[in-house]
Every structure is written in C-alpha cells, then in structure tokens.
C-alpha positions as CSV (number, residue, x, y, z in Angstrom):
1,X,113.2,65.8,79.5
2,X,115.0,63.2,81.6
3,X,116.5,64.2,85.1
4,X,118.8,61.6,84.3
5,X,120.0,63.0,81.1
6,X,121.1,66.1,82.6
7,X,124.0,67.1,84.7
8,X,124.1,65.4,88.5
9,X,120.4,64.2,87.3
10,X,118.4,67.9,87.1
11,X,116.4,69.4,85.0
12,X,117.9,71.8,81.9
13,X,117.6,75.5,83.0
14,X,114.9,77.1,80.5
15,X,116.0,80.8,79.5
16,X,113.1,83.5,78.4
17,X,112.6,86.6,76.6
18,X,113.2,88.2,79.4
19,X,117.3,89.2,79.9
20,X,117.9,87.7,83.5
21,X,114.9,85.3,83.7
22,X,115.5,82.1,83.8
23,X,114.0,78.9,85.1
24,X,115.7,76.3,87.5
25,X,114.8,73.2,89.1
26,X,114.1,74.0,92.8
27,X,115.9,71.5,94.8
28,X,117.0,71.4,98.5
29,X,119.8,73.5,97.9
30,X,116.9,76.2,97.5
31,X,115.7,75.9,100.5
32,X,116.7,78.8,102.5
33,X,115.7,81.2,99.4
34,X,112.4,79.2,98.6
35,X,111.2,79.6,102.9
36,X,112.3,83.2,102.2
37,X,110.2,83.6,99.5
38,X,107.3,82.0,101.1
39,X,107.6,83.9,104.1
40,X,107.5,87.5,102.5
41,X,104.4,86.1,100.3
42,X,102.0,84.6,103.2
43,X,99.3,87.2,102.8
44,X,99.8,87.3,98.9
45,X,99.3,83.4,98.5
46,X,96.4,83.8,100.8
47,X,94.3,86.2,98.7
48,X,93.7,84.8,95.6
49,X,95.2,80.4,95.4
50,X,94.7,77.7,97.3
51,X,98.4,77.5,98.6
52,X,97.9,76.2,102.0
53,X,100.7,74.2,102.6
54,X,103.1,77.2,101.1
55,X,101.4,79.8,103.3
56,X,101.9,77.3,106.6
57,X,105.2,76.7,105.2
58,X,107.9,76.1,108.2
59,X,111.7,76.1,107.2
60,X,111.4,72.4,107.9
61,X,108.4,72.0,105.5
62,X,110.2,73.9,102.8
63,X,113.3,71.5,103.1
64,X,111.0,68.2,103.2
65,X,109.3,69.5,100.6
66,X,112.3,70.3,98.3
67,X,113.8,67.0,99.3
68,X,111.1,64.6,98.5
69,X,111.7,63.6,94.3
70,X,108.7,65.2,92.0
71,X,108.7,61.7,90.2
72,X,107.6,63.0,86.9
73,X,106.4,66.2,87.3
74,X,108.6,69.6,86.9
75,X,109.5,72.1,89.8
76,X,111.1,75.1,88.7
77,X,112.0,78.5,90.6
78,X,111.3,81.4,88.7
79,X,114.6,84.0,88.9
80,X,115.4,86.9,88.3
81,X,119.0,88.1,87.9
82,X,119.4,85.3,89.9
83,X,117.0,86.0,92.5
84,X,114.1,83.0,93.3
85,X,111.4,85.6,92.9
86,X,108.1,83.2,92.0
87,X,107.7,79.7,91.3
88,X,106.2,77.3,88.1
89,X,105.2,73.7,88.7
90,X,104.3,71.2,85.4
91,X,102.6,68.2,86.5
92,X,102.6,64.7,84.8
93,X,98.6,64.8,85.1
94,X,98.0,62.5,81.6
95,X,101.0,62.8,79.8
96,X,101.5,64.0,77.0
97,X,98.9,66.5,79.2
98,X,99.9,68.8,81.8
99,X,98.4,70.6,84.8
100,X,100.4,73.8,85.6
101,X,100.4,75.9,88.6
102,X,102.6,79.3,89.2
103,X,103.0,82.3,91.5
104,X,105.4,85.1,91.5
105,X,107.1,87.3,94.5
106,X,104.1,90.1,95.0
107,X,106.7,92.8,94.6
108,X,107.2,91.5,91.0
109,X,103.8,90.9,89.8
110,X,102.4,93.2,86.6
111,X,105.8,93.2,85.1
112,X,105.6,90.3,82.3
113,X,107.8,87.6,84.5
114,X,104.9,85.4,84.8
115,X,103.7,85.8,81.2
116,X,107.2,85.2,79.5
117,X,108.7,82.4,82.3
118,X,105.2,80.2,81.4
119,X,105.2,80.8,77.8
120,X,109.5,79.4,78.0
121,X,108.5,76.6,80.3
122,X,105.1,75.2,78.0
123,X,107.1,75.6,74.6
124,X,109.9,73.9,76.2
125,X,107.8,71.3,77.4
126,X,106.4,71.1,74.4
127,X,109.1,70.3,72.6
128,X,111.3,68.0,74.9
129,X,108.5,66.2,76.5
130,X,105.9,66.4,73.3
131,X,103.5,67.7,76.0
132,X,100.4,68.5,73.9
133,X,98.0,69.8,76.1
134,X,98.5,72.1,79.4
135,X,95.4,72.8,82.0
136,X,95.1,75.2,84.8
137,X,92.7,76.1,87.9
138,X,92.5,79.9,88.1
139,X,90.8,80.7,91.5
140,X,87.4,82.7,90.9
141,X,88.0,86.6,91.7
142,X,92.2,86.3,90.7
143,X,91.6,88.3,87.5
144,X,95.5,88.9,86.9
145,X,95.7,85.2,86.2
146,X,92.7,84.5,84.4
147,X,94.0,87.9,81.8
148,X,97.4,85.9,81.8
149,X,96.3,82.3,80.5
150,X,94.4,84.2,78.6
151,X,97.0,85.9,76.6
152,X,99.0,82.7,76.2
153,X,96.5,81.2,74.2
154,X,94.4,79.4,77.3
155,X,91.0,78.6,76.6
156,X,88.1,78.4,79.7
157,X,87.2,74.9,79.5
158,X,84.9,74.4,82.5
159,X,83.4,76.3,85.8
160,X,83.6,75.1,88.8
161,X,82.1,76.4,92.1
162,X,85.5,77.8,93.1
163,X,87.7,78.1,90.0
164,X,87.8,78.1,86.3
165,X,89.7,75.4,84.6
166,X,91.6,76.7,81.4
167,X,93.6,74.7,78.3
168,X,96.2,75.7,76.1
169,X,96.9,73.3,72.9
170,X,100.6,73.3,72.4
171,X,102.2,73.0,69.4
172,X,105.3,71.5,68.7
C-alpha cells in the first residue's frame, strides 16, 4: 500500500461493515476537524492512554503534526457519515509486523466503531502490505480495550508494569 500508488499520493480509503464507516488518511486538510476532535476528548484520552501530546494538542500542534509525512507508517481518521469521530494508527514497527494504536470520540464508544474500523484496517493491511503480525499496548485498568483486542483474535503476549502487550496473527 504505496502513497505513491494512489491518487495525489494518499492512502486508499478502507470501507467496513459498518454503513457510513469508513477509514481515511488524516492529512493537514484534517486539521481543523482532527484539533476539534482532540479538544472535546481531553479528559477521555487522559483516563485510560498515554496520549500526551493529543491531550496538549494546540491547533498549531495538530497542523505540524498532520503536516509532518508518517514515512511508512499508516494514519487514518476514523468517520462516521463523514464525521472524524476517532482515530487508527498502523506503524511500520518490523515490517511485515505492526504496532497499532486507536481511539474513538467518547460520545461514540460501546457502539462497534472501534471493533469493525480495526478489524477493516488489519485485514486490509494484511492483504496489501502482507502485514503478518499486529501488536498493541493496552493501558492497565482500560478494560473496554483489552475486551476489544480480545474479540479480534489478540492474544496477551507480555505484562508490563503499566500495560499489557497483545498480538493478533493475520492471515492473508
């Protein structure tokens, strides 16, 4: 999955089950949305992630941010109808093998976005990139993630003093 395959070099939107959610690259053009997002979700990030710089986040951060190229690792915004309402990162740890991180708009938490926009993004991934292998840190005490890797087929893989590392095996 080549930015410089696709149209004015982005990434291909990835569709899900779910009718209206879709993931897009984030790029600068987000950035009013993406600080919007951020700044209804300060207390939310707080709580359970280690999302310091988002939680900080200043419009100028959030444009910087956007601005500065991912190199080979994957930036989408989670949306809804159109709406940014959460966000889903894949990065180029090892590839073919993948660290993931996500978050979704509090207001839309419990209703399956998360589950079906990281189950979309890892098959795609899977199959355009041959990824083979994707890992995520789940802060200790943030249950709701933990349940969700969990149902995608991630595996605890090692404890750490402040988070649980998890695996998922993908198949092509």
């Amino acid at each position: 999955m080549d930015r410089a395959s696709t149209p004015q070099g982005r990434l291909p939107e990835v569709p899900t089950r779910v009718t209206g959610l879709v993931m897009r690259e984030l790029t600068p053009e987000d950035a009013d949305a993406y600080y919007a997002l951020l700044d209804r979700n300060r207390l939310h990030l707080s709580r359970l992630g280690d999302f310091r710089a988002e939680r900080e986040a200043t419009p100028a951060w959030v444009r910087e941010h956007l601005g500065e190229d991912p190199g080979p690792d994957l930036r989408y915004g989670i949306r809804l109808d159109g709406e940014l309402i959460g966000r889903i990162d894949l990065v180029a740890v090892d590839p073919p093998r993948y660290g993931t991180g996500y978050w979704l708009d509090e207001s839309h938490v419990g209703a399956g976005y998360a589950s079906a926009a990281c189950s979309a993004l890892y098959g795609h991934t899977a199959r355009a990139l041959g990824a083979t292998e994707v890992f995520a840190g789940v802060t200790h005490g943030n249950d709701r993630s933990a349940a969700l890797l969990r149902r995608l087929g991630f595996e605890p893989v090692a404890d750490f003093e402040h988070y649980t590392r998890f695996r998922l095996v993908l198949v092509p």
